[in-house]
C-alpha positions as CSV (number, residue, x, y, z in Angstrom):
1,X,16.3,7.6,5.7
2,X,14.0,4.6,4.3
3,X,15.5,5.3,0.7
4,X,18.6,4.9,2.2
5,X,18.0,1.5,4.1
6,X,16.4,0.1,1.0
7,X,19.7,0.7,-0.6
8,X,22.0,-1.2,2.2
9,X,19.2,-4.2,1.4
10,X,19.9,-4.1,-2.0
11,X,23.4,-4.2,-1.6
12,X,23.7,-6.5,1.0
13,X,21.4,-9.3,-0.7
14,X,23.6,-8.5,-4.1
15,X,26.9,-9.1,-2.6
16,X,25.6,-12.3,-0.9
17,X,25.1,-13.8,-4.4
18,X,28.9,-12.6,-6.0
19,X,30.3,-16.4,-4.8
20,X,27.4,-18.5,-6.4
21,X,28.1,-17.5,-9.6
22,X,31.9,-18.4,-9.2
23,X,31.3,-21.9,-8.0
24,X,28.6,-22.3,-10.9
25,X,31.6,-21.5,-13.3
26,X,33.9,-24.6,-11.0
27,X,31.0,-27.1,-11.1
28,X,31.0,-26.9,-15.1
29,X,34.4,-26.4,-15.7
30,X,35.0,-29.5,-13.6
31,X,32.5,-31.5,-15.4
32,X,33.7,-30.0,-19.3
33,X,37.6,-31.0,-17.6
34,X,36.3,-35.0,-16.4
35,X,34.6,-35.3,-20.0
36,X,37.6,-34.3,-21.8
37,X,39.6,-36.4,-19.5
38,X,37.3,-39.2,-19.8
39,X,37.5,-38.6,-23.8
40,X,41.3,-38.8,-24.0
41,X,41.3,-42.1,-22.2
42,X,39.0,-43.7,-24.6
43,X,39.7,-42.4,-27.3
44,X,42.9,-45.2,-28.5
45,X,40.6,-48.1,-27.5
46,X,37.9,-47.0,-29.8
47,X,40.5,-46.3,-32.5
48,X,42.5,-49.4,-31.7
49,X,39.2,-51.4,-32.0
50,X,37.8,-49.7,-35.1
51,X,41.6,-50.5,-36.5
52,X,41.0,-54.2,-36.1
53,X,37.5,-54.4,-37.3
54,X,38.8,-52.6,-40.3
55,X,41.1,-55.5,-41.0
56,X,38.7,-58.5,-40.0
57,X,36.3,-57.1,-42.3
58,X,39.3,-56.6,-45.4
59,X,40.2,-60.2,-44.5
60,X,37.5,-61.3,-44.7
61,X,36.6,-59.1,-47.9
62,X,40.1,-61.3,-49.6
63,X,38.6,-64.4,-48.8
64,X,35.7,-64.1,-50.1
65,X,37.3,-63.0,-53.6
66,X,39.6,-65.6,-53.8
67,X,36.7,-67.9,-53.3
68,X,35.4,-66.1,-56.2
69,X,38.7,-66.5,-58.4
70,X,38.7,-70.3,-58.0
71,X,35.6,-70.7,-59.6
72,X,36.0,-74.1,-61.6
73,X,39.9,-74.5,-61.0
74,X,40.5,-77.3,-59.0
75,X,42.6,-75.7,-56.6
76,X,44.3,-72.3,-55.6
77,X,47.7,-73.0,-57.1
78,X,48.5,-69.6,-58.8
79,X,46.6,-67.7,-56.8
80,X,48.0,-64.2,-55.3
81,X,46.1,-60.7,-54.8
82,X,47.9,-59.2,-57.9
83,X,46.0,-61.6,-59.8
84,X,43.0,-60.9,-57.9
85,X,43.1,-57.3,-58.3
86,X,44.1,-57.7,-62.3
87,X,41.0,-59.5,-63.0
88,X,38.5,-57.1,-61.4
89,X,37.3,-59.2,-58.6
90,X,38.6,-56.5,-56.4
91,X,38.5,-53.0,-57.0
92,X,41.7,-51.7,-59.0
93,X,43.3,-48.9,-56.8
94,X,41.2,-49.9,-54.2
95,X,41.8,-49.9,-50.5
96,X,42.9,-53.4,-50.8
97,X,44.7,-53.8,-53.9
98,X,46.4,-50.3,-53.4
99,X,47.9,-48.0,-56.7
100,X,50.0,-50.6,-57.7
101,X,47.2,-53.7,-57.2
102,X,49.8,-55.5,-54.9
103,X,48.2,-55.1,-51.8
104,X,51.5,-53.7,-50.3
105,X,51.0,-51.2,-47.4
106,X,47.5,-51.3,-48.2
107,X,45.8,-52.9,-44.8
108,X,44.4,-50.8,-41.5
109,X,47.9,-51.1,-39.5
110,X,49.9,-49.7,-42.6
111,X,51.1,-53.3,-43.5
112,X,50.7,-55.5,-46.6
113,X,48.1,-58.1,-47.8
114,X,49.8,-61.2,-49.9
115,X,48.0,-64.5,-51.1
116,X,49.2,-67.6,-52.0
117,X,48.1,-71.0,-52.1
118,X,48.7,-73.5,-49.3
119,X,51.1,-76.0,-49.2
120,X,48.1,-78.1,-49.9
121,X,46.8,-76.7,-53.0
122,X,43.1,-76.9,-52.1
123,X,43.5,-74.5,-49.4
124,X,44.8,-70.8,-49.5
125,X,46.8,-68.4,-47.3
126,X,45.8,-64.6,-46.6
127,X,49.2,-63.4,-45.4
128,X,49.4,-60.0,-43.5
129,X,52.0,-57.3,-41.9
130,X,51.4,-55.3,-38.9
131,X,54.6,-53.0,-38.9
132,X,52.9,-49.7,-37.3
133,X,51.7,-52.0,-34.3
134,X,53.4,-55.2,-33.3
135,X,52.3,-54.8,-30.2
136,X,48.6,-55.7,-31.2
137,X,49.6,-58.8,-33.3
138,X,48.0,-61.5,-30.4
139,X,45.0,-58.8,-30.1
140,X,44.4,-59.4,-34.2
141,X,45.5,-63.3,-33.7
142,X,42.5,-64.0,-31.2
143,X,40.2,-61.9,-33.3
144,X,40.7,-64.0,-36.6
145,X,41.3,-67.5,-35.4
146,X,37.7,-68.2,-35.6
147,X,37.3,-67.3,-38.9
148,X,40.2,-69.1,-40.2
149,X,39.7,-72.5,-41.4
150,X,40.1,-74.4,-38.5
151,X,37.6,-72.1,-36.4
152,X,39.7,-71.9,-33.8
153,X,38.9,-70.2,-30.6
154,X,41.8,-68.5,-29.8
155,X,45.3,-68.1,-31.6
156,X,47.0,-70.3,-29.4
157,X,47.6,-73.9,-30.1
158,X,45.4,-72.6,-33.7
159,X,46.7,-75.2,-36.8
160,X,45.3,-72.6,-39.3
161,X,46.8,-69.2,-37.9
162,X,50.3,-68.3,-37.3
163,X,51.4,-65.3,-36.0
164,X,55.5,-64.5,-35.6
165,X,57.2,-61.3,-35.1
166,X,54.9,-58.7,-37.4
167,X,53.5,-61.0,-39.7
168,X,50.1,-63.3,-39.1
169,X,49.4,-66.2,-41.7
170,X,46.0,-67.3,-41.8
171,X,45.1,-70.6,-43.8
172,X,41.3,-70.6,-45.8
């Protein structure tokens, strides 16, 4: 009789603890389901952000070497980012300069890098296309008015920086 009473204990505390485990199961699934969720929200903003990074820092990569390839000139008449690319001052095939050293479809939003001299010689003009994501073209405009040669603190009312339809002209 007591062997059998132990039994009934055993069972009874055993099928007091089937549901815990269940809920257990819920309480993670629901946290693996939020991070996932969470992680599918963020996800474009972080790309979207690293995207325009990408192209400040390519920008600002173009400036620099056609600051380089003025040297002694006395202005930038002449200048353009075949020419730039053609004499080694930026990698040959690289990301910027591309296969064919144009810079065409060569920047972070699938667009094209062109440089040309100013309508005033002594200053230059990094051109660029964003035809993968128009939508982000006052995003980018903000982001490089400061760096353009009027330091401008936004886009708007910016001398230096133009942006219209897909394309944004910044003057250096």
């Amino acid at each position: 009789m007591k062997k059998l009473q132990n039994q009934n204990r055993n069972t009874t505390f055993t099928n007091k603890q089937r549901g815990a485990s269940t809920v257990d199961v819920m309480i993670a699934a629901g946290f693996i389901i939020g991070a996932i969720l969470l992680t599918v929200m963020i996800v474009p903003k972080v790309q979207d952000a690293m995207t325009i990074s990408s192209f400040q820092r390519d920008a600002s990569t173009i400036q620099s070497s056609v600051l380089r390839w003025k040297k002694a000139r006395s202005n930038y008449t002449g200048v353009t980012l075949s020419e730039i690319c053609n004499q080694n001052i930026l990698t040959k095939g690289g990301t910027i300069c591309g296969t064919s050293n144009n810079g065409q479809a060569t920047n972070p939003f699938g667009g094209n890098w062109t440089v040309r001299a100013n309508s005033n010689p002594g200053l230059f003009d990094i051109v660029a296309t964003l035809p993968n994501n128009p939508d982000s073209i006052a995003e980018v405009a903000d982001t490089m008015a400061p760096i353009t040669r009027g330091n401008c603190q936004s886009a708007s009312g910016c001398a230096t920086l133009q942006a219209t339809g897909t394309t944004l002209t910044m003057t250096f």
